[in-house]
N, C-alpha and C positions, 0 to 999 in steps of 0.2 A: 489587274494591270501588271505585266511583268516587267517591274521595276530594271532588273539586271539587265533584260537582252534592251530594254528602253534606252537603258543609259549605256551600254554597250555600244549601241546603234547613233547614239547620242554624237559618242566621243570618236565614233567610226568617221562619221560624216566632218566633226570637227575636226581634225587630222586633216583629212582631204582638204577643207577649206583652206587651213595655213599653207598647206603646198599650191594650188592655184594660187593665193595668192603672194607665193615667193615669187613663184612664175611667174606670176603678174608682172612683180615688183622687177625679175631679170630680163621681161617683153620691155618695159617701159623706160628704165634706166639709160639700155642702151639707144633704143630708140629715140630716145631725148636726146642723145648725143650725136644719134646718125642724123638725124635729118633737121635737130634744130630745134627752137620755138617757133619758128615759119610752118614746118611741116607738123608740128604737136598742133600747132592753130587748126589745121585745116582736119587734123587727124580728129581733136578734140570735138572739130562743130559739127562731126557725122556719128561719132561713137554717144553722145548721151542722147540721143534720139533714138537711136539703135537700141541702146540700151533699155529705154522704155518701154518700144513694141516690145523689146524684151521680155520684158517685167510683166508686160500686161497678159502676153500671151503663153510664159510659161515660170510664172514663179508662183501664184495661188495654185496652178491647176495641181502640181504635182502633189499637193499636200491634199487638195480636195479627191485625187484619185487614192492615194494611199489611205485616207478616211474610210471611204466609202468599201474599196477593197476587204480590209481589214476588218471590216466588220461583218459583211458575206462567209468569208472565211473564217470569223471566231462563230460563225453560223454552222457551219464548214457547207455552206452555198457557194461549193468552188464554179457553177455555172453559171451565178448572179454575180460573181468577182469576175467571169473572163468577158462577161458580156459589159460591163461596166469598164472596163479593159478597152475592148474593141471601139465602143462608142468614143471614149475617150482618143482613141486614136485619129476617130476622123474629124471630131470636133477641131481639136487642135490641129491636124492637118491644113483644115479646112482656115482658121484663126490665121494659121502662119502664113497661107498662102495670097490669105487678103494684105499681111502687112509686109510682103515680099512685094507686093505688085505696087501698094504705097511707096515706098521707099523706092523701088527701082524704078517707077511710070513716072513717080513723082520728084525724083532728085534732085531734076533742073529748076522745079520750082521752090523745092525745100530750102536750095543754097544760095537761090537769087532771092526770096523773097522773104524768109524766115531767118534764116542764122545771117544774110545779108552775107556770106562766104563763100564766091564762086568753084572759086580753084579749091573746091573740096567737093566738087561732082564728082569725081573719079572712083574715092574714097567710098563716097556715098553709096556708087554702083558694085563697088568690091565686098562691101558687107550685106549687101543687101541679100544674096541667094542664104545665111545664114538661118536667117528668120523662118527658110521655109523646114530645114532641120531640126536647130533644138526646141522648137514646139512639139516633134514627133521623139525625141530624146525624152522630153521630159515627160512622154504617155508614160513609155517604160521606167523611168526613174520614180514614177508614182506607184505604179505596179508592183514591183520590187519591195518602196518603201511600204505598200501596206503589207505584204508578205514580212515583214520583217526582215528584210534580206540586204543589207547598203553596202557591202563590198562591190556589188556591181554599181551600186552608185557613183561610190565615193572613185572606182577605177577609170570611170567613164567622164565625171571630171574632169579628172589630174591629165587624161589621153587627150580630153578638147581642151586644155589649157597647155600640153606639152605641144602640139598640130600649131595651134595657134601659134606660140611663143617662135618656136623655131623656125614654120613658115615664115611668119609674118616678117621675123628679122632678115630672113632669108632675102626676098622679096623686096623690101625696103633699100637694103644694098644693092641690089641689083639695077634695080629704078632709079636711086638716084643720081648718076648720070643724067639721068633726060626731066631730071626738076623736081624739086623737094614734094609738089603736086601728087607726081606719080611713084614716087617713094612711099609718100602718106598713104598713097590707095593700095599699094605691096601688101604694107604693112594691116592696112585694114582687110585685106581677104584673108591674112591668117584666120580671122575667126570663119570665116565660112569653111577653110581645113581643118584645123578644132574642131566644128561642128562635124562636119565629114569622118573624121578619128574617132570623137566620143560615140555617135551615132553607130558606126557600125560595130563597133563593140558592143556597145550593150545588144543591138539585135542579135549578134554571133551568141551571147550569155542567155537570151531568151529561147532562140532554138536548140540549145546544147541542153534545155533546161524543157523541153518538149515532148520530151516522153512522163515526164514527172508530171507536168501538168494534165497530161493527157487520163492518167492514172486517175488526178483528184476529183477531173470531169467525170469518170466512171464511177466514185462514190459518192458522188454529191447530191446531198439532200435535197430533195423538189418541194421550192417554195413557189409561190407566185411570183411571176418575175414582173420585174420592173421593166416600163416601157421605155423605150428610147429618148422620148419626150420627157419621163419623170429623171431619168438619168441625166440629161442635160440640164433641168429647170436644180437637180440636187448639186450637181458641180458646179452651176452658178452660184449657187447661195453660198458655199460654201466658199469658190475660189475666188470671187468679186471683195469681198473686205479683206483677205489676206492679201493680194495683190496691191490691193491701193496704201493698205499698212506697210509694204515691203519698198514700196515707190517712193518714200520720202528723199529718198536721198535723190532719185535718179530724176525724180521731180526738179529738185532745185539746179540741179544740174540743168537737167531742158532750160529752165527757164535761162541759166545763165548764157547756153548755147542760143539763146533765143535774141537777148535783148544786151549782150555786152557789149560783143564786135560794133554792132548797130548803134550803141552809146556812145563807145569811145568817139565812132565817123560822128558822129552829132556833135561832141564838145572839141573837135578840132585835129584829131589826131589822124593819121592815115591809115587807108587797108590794110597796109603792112603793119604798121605799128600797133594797131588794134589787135590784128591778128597774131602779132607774136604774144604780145600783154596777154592776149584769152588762153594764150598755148603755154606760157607759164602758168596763168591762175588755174585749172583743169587740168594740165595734160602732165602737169612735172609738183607746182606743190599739191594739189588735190589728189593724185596718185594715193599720197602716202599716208591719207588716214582711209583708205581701205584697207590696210594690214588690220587696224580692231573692229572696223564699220562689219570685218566676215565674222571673228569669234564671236560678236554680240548677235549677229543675226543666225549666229551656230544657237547661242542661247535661245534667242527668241522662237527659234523652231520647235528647240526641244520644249519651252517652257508652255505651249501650247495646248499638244495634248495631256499635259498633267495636268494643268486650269482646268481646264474641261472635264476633265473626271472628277476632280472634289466636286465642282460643280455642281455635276449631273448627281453625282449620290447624296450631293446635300451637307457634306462635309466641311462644315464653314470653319472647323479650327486648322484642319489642313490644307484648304484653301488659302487662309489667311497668311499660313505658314511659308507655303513657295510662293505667293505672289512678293512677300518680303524676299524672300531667299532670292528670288528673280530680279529684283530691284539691287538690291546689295550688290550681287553679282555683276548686275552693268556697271555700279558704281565702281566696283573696284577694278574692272577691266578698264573702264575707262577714265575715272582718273590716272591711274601712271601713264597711260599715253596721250593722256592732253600736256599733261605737265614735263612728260618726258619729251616730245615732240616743240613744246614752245624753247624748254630750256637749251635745245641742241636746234632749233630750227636753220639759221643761218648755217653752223659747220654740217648739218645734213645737207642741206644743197648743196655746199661747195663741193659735199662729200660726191654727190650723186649725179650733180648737172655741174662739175666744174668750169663749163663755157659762158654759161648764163650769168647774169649781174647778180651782185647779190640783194636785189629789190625782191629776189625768188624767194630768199630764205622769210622776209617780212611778211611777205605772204601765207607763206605754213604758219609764220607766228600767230597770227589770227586763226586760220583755219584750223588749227588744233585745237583750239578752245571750243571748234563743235563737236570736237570726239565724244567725251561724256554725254555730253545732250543727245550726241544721233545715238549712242545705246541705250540711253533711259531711255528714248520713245520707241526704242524695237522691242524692249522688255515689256514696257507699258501697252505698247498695240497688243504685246501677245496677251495682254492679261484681257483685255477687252475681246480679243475674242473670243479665251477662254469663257469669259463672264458670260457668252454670244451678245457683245454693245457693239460689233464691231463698227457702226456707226461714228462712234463719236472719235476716235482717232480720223476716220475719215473729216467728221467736218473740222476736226482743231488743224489738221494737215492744211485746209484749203484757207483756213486765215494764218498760220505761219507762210504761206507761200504768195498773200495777198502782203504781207510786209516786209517779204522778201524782196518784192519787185520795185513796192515803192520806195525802203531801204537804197536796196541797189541803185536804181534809177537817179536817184538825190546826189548818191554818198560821189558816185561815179564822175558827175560832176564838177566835182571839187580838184583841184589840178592835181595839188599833191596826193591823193588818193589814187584818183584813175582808178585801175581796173581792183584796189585793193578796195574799195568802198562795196567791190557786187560779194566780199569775202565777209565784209562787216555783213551784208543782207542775210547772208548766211547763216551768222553766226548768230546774229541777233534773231532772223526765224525759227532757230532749233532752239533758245531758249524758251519761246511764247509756246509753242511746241508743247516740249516737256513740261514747262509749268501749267498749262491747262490738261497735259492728259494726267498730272500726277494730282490736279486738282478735284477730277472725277472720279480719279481710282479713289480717293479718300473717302467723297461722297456718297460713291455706291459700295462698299465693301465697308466703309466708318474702323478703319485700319488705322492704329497709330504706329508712328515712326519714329523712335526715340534717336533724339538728337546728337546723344553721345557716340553711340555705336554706328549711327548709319553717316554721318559726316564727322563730326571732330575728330575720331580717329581714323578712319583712312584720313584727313585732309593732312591728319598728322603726319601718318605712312609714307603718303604722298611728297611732304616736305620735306622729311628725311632723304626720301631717294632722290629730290631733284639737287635737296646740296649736296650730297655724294659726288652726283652726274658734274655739277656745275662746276667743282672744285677739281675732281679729279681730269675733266676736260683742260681747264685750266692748269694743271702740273703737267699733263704729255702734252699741251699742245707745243712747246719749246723744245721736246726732246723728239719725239717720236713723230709732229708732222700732224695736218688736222686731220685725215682719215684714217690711224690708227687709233688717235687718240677717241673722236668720236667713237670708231668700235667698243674703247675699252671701256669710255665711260657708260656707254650704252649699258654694256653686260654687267658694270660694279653698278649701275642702277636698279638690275633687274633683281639681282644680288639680295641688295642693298631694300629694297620693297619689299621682300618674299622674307626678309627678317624684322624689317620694322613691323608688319602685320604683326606675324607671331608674338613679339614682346611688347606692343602695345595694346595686344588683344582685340586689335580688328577683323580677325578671322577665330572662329570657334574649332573645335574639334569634332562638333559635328559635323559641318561644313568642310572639314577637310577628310571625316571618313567618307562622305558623300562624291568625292572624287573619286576619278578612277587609280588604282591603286592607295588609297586613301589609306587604306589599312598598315601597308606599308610604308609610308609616307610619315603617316600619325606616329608608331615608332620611332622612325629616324628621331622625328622632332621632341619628343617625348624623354628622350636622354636630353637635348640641350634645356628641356623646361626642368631635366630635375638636377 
């Protein structure tokens, strides 16, 4: 396995993620601002259903083709990798084009009858041609990734998230004149231009890449080929529990687009009023724990096919080794952003949605405290499919999202809660969550996890950096105004964590030559330890 161009490939693809989701973060900010919580509502109850055809039909597959690839090729069966290639292509084709026809034949009933939010037809019909491209993106992003190759990946991204970003605001201004409705739907066909942008790029990077291919078809060793049918039945198995483990998040979402709006009109409140409440909880504080929800799922990618290789050769002490290292990892990415997020909640909104109440910032207060939890269970899924259990994150998923609803449903109720109780469902499903997959991983692997190093001290780290953040918020907020000041405390946090680690010894020096540049890095630091 080569470790360098792995983690190369690794840190490739993570890079790419933080920039989509800057973009993200500068689609959404402003967009909150153009068109409102009215327009985030209607925008909100078409994008996490989008999201899921999404999910279902191209976030397993790409990994299932880059497997399958990758292995023809360490064969060097470059005719078994382009036919697995091609197959791939039309499956997904064919995928995208059933949930194009859902989505667009069925919008009028999705928004009347499911999310209960009409005036988000619009919306619904503008995202809809998306589905039928990045299913056919993500053939070639598999392709690539088993080739080892993710500059075209990570390019083809950043293009459909640049398409998107710029359209979509484009669009949004333009439309809203004529009702925040058709604002929202502006904004929602950016991603079908996104898709449009990444898409032909990578095709352009495929054909410029066609004589080369051509070349590896003329040396390629003849094995018995796999039939169409064994090719399909292998990217099933493969991309059906990666998909449903990548869906946690997009899941509880659905559910919220499903049954909020529909809650609130039940205990008294209005269409509007439901629907702005669902356009804060989703569309403005939910936004913003997808800034760690990408690095962790950067992790749980990479931590995948490494499981799988101890695995497979039977290597239970190196096994043992990164499914720790992979757990640590989410822990310490996502503590300082649950912690950092609850402790600046409120002056982040003011910072970001300055129009909106500040009931918005209470809300991120809660939702941040599923940060941690949604990365342990992306680290944890991956472990389980390393392990091939990919089963049992599947079934612990569907009873976190069974007390998600009844959570929700109850908490929702409650006056002074409203729509802050479907936040509680949330938070409270991602714990049941993590604690039954972290339950299995103990029982099948019989791994221990010493208490000192894997909690007391990040939780240390952790406290150190939020009174930093909390203090120092606290001195610029009187001089400098709450949106500098949030900045600075922001970055004396980040500071502020990336030295309590070191001196309390919650990070090793193995683990930091194990970064990329680690080598250099580990010096820097190496003078302040002596």
């Amino acid at each position: 396995m080569g470790k360098n161009s792995f983690l190369k490939g690794a840190f490739i693809l993570g890079i790419a993620g933080v920039i989509v989701n800057l973009l993200g973060a500068i689609f959404r900010i402003p967009l909150g601002n153009i068109i409102g919580s009215e327009g985030m509502g209607y925008y909100q109850s078409v994008f996490p259903i989008y999201i899921l055809l999404l999910t279902i039909s191209a976030s397993g597959f790409p990994t299932a083709i880059s497997k399958l690839v990758s292995e023809k090729i360490a064969l060097q069966d470059f005719k078994g990798a382009n036919k697995i290639f091609k197959v791939s292509f039309f499956v997904l084709f064919f995928i995208g084009l059933i949930f194009f026809l859902i989505l667009f034949l069925g919008a009028n009933y999705i928004v009347n009858n499911y999310s209960k939010n009409p005036k988000a037809y619009y919306s619904m019909l503008a995202i809809s041609p998306a589905l039928l491209l990045v299913p056919v993106m993500s053939t070639f992003r598999g392709y690539f990734q088993g080739r080892q190759e993710m500059s075209p990946i990570a390019v083809s991204q950043i293009m459909e998230q640049f398409g998107r970003v710029t359209i979509g605001l484009y669009l949004a201004l333009i439309f809203l004149p004529k009702g925040r409705e058709f604002a929202s739907a502006g904004a929602s066909f950016g991603a079908t231009v996104g898709a449009v942008f990444g898409t032909i790029y990578i095709i352009f990077i495929y054909i410029k890449n066609k004589s080369r291919i051509k070349s590896e078809l003329e040396i390629s060793k003849n094995f018995k080929e796999d039939s169409t049918k064994q090719i399909i039945n292998k990217l099933l198995l493969i991309a059906i529990p990666i998909t449903i483990g990548t869906s946690i998040l997009p899941i509880m979402n659905m559910i919220d687009s499903g049954i909020v709006v529909r809650r609130l009109q039940d205990v008294g409140y209005t269409y509007k009023e439901a629907n702005n409440l669902y356009g804060q909880l989703s569309g403005m504080a939910g936004t913003l724990i997808n800034f760690p929800y990408t690095i962790t799922m950067a992790l749980a990618i990479s931590l995948v096919p490494v499981i799988s290789h101890f695995y497979t050769i039977k290597d239970i002490e190196n096994l043992k080794k990164n499914i720790k290292t992979g757990i640590r990892t989410a822990l310490l990415i996502g503590l300082p952003a649950s912690f950092g997020l609850a402790a600046l909640s409120t002056p982040i909104m003011k910072m970001v949605y300055p129009k909106e109440p500040a009931s918005v910032g209470y809300m991120l207060l809660i939702l941040s405290m599923s940060v941690v939890f949604i990365g342990l269970n992306q680290a944890l899924t991956a472990v389980f499919q390393g392990i091939e259990k990919p089963h049992i994150p599947v079934v612990n998923l569907g009873i976190g999202a069974l007390f998600k609803i009844i959570i929700s449903y109850i908490l929702m109720a409650v006056p002074y809660l409203n729509v802050k109780g479907a936040a509680i469902g949330s938070v409270v499903s991602f714990i049941i969550i993590a604690i039954l997959n972290f339950y299995y991983v103990k029982k099948y692997m019989n791994i221990k996890f010493e208490f000192v190093y894997y909690i007391a001290k990040p939780l240390l780290s952790v406290s150190i950096m939020t009174a930093l953040v909390i203090i120092t918020y606290k001195i610029l907020l009187g001089i400098l105004g709450n949106s500098v000041a949030c900045i600075i405390s922001i970055i004396v946090g980040g500071f502020g964590y990336g030295f309590a680690l070191i001196t309390t010894g919650s990070i090793s020096e193995e683990e930091i030559l194990m970064m990329p540049k680690g080598e250099k890095l580990n010096k820097i630091l190496n003078r302040f330890r002596n």
